[in-house]
C-alpha positions as CSV (number, residue, x, y, z in Angstrom):
1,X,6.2,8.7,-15.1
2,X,6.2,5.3,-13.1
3,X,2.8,4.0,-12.8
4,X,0.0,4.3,-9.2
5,X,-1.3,1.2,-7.8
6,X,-3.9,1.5,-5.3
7,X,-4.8,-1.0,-2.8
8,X,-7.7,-1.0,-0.7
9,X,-10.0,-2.9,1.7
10,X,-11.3,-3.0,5.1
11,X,-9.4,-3.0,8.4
12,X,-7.0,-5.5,9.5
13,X,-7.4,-7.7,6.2
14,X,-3.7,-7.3,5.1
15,X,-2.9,-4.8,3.4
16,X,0.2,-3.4,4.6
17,X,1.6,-6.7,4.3
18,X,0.9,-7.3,0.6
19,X,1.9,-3.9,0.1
20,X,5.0,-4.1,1.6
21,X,5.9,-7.0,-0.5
22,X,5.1,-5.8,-3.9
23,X,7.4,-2.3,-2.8
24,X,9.8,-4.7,-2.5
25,X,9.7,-6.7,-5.2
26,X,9.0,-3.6,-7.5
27,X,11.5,-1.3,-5.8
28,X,8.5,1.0,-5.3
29,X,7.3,2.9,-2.5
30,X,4.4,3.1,-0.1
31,X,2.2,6.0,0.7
32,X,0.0,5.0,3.4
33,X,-3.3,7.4,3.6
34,X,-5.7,5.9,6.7
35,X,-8.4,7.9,7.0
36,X,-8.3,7.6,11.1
37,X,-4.7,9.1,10.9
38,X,-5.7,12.2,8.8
């Protein structure tokens, strides 16, 4: 089992950026749960 990273913080800060680049650099994927898309 590969291990869960979680990243959080408020809107707009960067997230999906730095999240991008660490799928990428880990060959990992994203799951993106917003709470205004759910």
């Amino acid at each position: 089992m590969r291990p869960v990273a979680a990243l959080l913080g408020p809107t707009a800060s960067g997230k999906s950026a730095v999240a991008m680049e660490i799928a990428r650099q880990a060959g990992a994927e994203i799951i993106s749960v917003d709470s205004m898309q759910v």
